[in-house]
Every structure is written in structure tokens, then in C-alpha cells.
N, C-alpha and C positions, 0 to 999 in steps of 0.2 A: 258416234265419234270414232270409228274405225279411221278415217283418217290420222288421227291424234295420236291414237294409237302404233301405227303404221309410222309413224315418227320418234317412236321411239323401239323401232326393232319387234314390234308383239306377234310379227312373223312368228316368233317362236317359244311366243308367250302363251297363255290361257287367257280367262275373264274368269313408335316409342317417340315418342316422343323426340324434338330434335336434341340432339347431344350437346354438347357445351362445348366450344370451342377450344381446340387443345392448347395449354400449359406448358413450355418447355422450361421449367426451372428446377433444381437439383433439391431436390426433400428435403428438410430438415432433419437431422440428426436427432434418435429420438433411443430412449434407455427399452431393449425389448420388452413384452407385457411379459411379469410376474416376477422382473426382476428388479432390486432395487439398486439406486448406486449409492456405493458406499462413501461413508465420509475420508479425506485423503488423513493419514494420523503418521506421524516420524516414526520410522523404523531401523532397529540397533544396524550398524552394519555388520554383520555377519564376517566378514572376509576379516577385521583383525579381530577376530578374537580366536580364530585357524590357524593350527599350527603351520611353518613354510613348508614342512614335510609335507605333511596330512593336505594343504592346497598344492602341493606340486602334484600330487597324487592323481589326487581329484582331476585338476585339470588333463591329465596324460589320458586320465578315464574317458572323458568327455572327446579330446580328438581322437581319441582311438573308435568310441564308438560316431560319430560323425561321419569316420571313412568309410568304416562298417556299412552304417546307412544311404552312403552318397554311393556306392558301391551296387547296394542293394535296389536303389530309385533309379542307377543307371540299365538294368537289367530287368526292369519293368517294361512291358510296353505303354506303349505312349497311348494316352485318352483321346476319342476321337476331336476333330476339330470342329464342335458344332457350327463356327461359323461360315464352316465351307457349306456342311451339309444345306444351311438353310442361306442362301446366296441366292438372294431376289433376282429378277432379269431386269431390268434396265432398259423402257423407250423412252425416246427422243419426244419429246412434247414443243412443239413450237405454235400449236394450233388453240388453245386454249387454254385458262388461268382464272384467279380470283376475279371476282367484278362481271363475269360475262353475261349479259341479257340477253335474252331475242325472244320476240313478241311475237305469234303467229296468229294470222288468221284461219280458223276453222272453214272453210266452203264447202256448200252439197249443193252443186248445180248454180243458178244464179243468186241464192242465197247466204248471207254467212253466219253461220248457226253458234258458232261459240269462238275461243281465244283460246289461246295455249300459250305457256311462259317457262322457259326453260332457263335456267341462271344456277351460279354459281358464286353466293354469296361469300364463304368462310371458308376455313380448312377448319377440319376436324380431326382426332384423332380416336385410332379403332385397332385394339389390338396392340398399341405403342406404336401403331404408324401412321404419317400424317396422311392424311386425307384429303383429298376435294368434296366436299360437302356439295351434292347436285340436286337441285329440286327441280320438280316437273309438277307444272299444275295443267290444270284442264276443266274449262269452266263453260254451261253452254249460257248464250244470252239470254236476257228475260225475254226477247224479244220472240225466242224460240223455246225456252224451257218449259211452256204449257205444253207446246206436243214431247217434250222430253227433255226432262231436265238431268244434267250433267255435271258434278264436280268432283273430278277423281284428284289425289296424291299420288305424287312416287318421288321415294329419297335414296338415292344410292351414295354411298363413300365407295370414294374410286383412290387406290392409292398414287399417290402422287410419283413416285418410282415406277410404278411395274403398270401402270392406268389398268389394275384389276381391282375387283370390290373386293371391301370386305362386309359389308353391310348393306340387304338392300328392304325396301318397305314399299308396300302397295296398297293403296286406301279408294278400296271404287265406290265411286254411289252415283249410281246409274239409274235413272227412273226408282220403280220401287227395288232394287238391285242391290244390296252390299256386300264386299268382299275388305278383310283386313290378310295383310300378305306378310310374313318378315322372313328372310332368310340371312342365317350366319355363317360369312363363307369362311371355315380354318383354310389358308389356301397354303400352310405349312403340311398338314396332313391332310388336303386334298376332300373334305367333309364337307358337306353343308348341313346345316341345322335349321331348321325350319318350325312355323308354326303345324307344321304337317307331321316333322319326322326328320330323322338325316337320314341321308344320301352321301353315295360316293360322287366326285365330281374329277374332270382331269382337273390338269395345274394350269392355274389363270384362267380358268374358266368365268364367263362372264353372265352379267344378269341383264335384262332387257335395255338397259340404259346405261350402263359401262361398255356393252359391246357398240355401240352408237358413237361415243366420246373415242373409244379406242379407232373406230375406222377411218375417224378424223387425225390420227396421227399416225395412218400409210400413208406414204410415199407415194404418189400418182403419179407422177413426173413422168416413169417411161411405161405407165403400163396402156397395152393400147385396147383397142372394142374386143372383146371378148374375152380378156386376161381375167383371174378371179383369184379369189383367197379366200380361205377356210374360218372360221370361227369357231367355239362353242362356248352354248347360253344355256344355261339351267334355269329350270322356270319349273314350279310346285313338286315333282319329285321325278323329274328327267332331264338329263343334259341333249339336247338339240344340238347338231349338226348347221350351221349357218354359213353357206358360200355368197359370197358378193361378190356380183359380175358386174364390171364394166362396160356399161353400154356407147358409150363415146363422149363428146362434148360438147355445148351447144352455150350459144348467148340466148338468156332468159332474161324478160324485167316483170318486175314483182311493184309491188307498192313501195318497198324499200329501195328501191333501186333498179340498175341493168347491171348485168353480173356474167363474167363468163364462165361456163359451170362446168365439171364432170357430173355425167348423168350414171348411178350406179343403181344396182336390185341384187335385192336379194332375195336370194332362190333356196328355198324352204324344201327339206329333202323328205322331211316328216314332221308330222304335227304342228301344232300353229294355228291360231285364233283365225286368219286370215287364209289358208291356203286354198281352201275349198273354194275362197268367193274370188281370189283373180288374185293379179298381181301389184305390185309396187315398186315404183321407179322415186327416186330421190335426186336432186338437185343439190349439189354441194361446190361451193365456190371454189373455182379451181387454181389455187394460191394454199400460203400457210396457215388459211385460218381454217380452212373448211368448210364453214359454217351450212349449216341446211337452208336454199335460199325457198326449195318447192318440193314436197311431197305428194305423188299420186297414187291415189287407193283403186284400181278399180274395183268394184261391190257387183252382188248381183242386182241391186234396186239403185244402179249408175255408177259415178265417179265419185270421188271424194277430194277436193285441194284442199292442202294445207303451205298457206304463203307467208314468206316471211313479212313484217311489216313493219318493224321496228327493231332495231338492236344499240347495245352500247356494249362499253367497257372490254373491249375485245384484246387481245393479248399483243395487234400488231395493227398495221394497217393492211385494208380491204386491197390486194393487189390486182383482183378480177373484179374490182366496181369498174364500169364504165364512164355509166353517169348515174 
């Protein structure tokens, strides 16, 4: 399934269950543990039974020490402003949202060995921040699973502000094969935590399937054949280096359609499941949705397609469908 794979960025990859839906309502007000509240009981008023000396007193005590203090908190320095310090970045998302489907067909040659389904059921929330909830399945047919059967997982939370994870999972089962993956990205303190180990990581660094979603909400509009942009993807206990070059643009039809597309690759600087065996070129509709219309793997034992074949629930309408 290198193909499949190759669709979701494993250029720079290797080889919990879902969370609950986030909550935004204000807690209930609650007495802290180990204290009790008291019962409310009338109390004397203190103030007349004070002589008017003795409370003029008092009071003079009290502004004098006030000034004292206000005096003392002005000649403080001031606490840092954590909400500067931790000031998310902000992109533009116009390419994808709740509801999104897209059904692919798996192809090795003239045969089509499995299906792949990429959607975008829920927001979740990770960390207090809301989420896009992504899943990616990959499934090979019966029709083919006696020479090799295939049904991997992957769930990343991409925050809906800044389209970096905070949360990613990886579940292979590959012939006789297993692999279980989680990593926990702090991307306040730049950490990942893994079922491995943590690692440092840069800021908004991405996981094999957030950096895919993210390159769906660049701006293509003026870049031309050969223009490129940098990435970086953490995958088991190293951050990768990820440049995508623009190849040009081209009308493609798929099962789902005729699409006019940008044709982009990415070009793997080091490491990566795929570099050794050749490259990969993608198809992405070239309008505000993005979407991946055709992924090609080349392998050393051939090519690999992966075609889109059905979609819904899209954030806009298809500007490069043709027919």
C-alpha cells in the first residue's frame, strides 16, 4: 500500500482510543476538596459598639497603610504577560472543514487492490484547543487480501487555528505486520512525547497527516513550476526536513470527475519509507478546496495510483471540476 501511504506524506514517515467530542460549557461551581462550607449565622455588627475616636483611628490606619501598599505594587515590576508569550499563529483555512469525505481507489497496475477514506467527521478538543478530528483508513480488498491483506489507522488532531497537531496515532496491520504509533505534540514547549520517548521538535511542527491538510491551505495562486516550500514532520524520534516542489498544472479526469489540477512533490532531503524506491507526484484541485484528485508512487516492482472516486461534504464548491 505504498501508494496510500504516499497520500498521506510517509515520504517522511517510517512503517487511544477516539476522544469525545469537545464540551464548551462553563464548570459548575464546586466547594474545593477538604473544605467544608459553612453555614451562613448573623453576626453583631462590630462598628457600633466602636468608640468614634477609636473608628476614626482605625480608619486613618487603614488609608495610610493602603497608600503605603499602592505605593509599594507601583515599584514592583510587572508579571510577565503569559498571553503574549504563548500567541498561536493564525492560517487562513478555506480548503477544508467538518463533514469532508473522499473515497480513494488504491491501483497497482491494472488492478485495484484496496480503498482508502480520508474524512473529517468532529472537532475534538486536545490540550483546551478545539480540534479537527482526522481519520485516515486504508483497507486492502478481499478480492486481493489473500496475496496481502491491509487495514491500517491513523488519527491526527490538527488545531483548527494554527492546522498543527496536537495529537497523532498510527495502527498498521499489514500482512503479518503490527505497529501501534501515538505521539503528544506540547507545541507550547516545543516537545513531543511518544510511545518511544520525547524529542525536541521546532514550533508547528507537523505529523505525517497534518502536514498534507496544512499544504492544502497554501496559496498556489502565484507560484509557478519550480517554486517550493519547506515543511517539517516528526515521525518516531526525528523531525524531517519536507520541501514541496511545484511541478506545474494540468487537466486530469479520475472516476470522480475532470479536474484542473496543480501537480506538486515532495522532495524528501533525508529519511523516509519511500525515498530509496522513487518518487511521488500528487494531484490537487487547483481552486480553494484542494483536495487530492491523484497520487503517484513510483516503486521499485512499478507504479502505484491512488484516485479519487468519490467525495462529499466539502467546505465550498469544486471551482476546477470541469465535468
Amino acid at each position: 500500500m505504498a501508494g496510500v501511504a504516499a497520500l498521506l506524506w510517509l515520504t517522511v514517515a517510517g512503517t487511544q482510543a477516539p476522544q469525545q467530542s469537545a464540551r464548551f460549557s462553563k464548570p459548575p461551581e464546586s466547594t474545593p476538596t477538604g473544605y467544608r462550607k459553612l453555614a451562613t449565622r448573623p453576626c453583631t455588627d462590630t462598628l457600633a459598639v466602636v468608640g468614634t475616636d477609636t473608628l476614626r483611628a482605625a480608619r486613618d490606619n487603614v488609608a495610610a497603610d493602603s497608600a503605603m501598599n499602592a505605593g509599594r505594587a507601583a515599584a514592583l515590576p510587572k508579571p510577565p504577560d503569559t498571553t503574549a508569550v504563548f500567541q498561536f499563529r493564525y492560517v487562513r483555512n478555506k480548503s477544508f472543514g467538518i463533514g469532508e469525505r473522499l473515497v480513494f481507489d488504491v491501483n497497482y497496475g491494472f488492478i485495484t487492490a484496496g480503498e482508502a477514506v480520508m474524512e473529517i467527521p468532529a472537532y475534538d478538543s486536545v490540550a483546551g484547543r478545539r480540534c479537527f478530528r482526522v481519520e485516515f483508513r486504508v483497507n486492502s480488498l478481499p478480492s486481493f487480501s489473500w496475496i496481502y491483506r491491509v487495514a491500517d489507522r491513523y488519527l491526527t488532531f490538527i488545531d483548527e487555528q494554527t492546522i498543527a497537531p496536537w495529537k497523532f496515532e498510527q495502527h498498521v496491520r499489514e500482512g503479518n505486520y503490527s505497529r501501534d504509533f501515538v505521539a503528544d505534540f506540547d507545541q507550547i514547549h516545543n516537545v513531543a512525547h511518544t510511545t518511544e520517548g520525547s524529542y525536541p521538535i521546532p514550533k508547528y511542527v507537523h505529523d505525517i497527516m497534518s502536514a498534507f491538510y496544512y499544504a492544502r491551505t497554501v496559496d498556489y495562486s502565484n507560484l509557478k513550476t519550480g517554486d517550493q516550500y519547506t515543511l517539517f514532520n516528526f515521525y518516531r524520534d526525528k523531525t524531517y526536513e519536507l520541501a514541496v516542489k511545484v511541478l506545474g498544472r494540468q487537466e486530469l479526469e479520475v472516476e470522480a470527475g475532470t479536474f484542473r489540477t496543480i501537480v506538486v512533490e515532495p522532495m524528501v532531503k533525508e529519511g523516509g519509507l519511500f525515498k530509496s524506491e522513487g518518487r511521488i507526484v500528487i494531484w490537487l484541485t487547483d481552486d480553494d478546496r484542494k483536495i487530492p484528485v491523484r497520487v503517484n508512487t513510483k516503486v521499485i516492482i512499478g507504479s502505484i495510483d491512488t484516485e479519487l472516486r468519490e467525495y462529499s461534504g466539502l467546505r465550498g464548491p469544486l471551482g476546477a471540476k470541469i465535468r
